[in-house]
C-alpha positions, 0 to 999 in steps of 0.5 A, a space after each residue: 753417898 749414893 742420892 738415889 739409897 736415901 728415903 725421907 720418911 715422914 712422920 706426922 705425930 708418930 704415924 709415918 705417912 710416906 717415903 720419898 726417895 729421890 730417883 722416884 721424882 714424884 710429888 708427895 702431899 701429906 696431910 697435917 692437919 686433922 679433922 678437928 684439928 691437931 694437938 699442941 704436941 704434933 710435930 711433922 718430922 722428916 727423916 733421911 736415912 739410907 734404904 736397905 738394911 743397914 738405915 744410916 740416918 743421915 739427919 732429920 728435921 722437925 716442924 711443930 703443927 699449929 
């Protein structure tokens, strides 16, 4: 696996928010929580899969917004 052909998307709730991929080597700030609050159910997930066409997922992990 090449590190430079994997994006880790961001997800808060089901919006995605952005899309790091390694070689860009900059700082990403997402923000979780909204005005007013989030809901119970709101998750930040993050996805690693490969770029391109084909989209291997590689793995994802999730975090619950409280």
């Amino acid at each position: 696996m090449n590190k430079a052909t994997v994006g880790f998307y961001f997800h808060v709730g089901k919006k995605l928010q952005d899309v790091l991929v390694l070689s860009d080597q900059s700082k990403l700030r997402i923000p979780v929580k909204k005005p007013g609050g989030t809901s119970n159910s709101e998750r930040l997930v993050i996805v690693a899969k490969s770029l391109g066409e084909d989209e291997e997922r590689h793995g994802s992990v999730s975090f619950p917004l409280e």
